[in-house]
C-alpha positions as CSV (number, residue, x, y, z in Angstrom):
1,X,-53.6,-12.3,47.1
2,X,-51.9,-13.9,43.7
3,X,-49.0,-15.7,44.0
4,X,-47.0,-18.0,41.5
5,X,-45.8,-22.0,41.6
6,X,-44.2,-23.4,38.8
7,X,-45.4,-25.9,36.8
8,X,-44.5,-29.4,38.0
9,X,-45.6,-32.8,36.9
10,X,-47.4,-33.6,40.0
11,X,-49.1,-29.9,39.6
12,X,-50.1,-30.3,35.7
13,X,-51.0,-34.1,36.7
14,X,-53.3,-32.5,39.6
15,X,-54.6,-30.0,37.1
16,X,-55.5,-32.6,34.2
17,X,-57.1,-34.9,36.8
18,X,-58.9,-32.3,38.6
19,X,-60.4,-31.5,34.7
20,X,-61.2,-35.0,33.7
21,X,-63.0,-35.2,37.1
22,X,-65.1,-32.2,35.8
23,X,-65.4,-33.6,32.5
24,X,-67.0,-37.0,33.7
25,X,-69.0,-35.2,35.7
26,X,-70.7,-33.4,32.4
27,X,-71.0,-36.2,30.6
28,X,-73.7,-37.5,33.0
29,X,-75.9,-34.1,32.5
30,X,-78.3,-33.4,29.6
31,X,-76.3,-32.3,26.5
32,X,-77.0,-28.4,26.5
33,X,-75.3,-25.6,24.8
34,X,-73.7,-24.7,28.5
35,X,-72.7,-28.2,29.2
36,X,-71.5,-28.4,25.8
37,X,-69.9,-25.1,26.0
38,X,-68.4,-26.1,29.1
39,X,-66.8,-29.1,28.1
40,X,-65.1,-27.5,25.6
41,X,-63.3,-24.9,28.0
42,X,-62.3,-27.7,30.0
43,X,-60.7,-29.6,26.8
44,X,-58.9,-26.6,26.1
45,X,-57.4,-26.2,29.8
46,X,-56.0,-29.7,29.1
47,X,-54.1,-28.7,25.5
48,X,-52.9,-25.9,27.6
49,X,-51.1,-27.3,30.5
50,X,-50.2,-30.1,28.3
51,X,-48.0,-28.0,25.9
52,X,-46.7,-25.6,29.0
53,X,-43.2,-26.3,29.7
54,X,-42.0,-27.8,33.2
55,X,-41.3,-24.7,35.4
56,X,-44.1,-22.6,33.8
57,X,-44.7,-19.9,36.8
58,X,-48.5,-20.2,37.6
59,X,-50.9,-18.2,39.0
60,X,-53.0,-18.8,42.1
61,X,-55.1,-17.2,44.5
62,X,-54.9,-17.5,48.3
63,X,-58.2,-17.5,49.6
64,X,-57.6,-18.1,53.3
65,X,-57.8,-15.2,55.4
């Protein structure tokens, strides 16, 4: 089931953190196209939900049962 939350700074601030966590993490591995390719999907993620405005409804998925 989807359901929406709007954007707010402790959620774009868990968001960026979570993705610089990720990031680090690819920096330690062997440069390869996929890490590579990788790292640039995550960089884009960040320009994203930095230019999003405050209140920006978004999506998530509930994955308990």
């Amino acid at each position: 089931m989807i359901y929406y939350k709007p954007l707010t700074p402790k959620l774009r601030r868990k968001v960026l953190d979570a993705t610089n966590s990720q990031i680090s993490e690819l920096n330690t591995c062997q440069q390869t196209a996929f890490v590579s390719a990788e790292k640039e999907r995550l960089s884009v993620i960040k320009i994203i939900f930095n230019t999003l405005p405050d209140g920006y409804p978004i999506p998530f998925e509930r994955t308990d049962k």
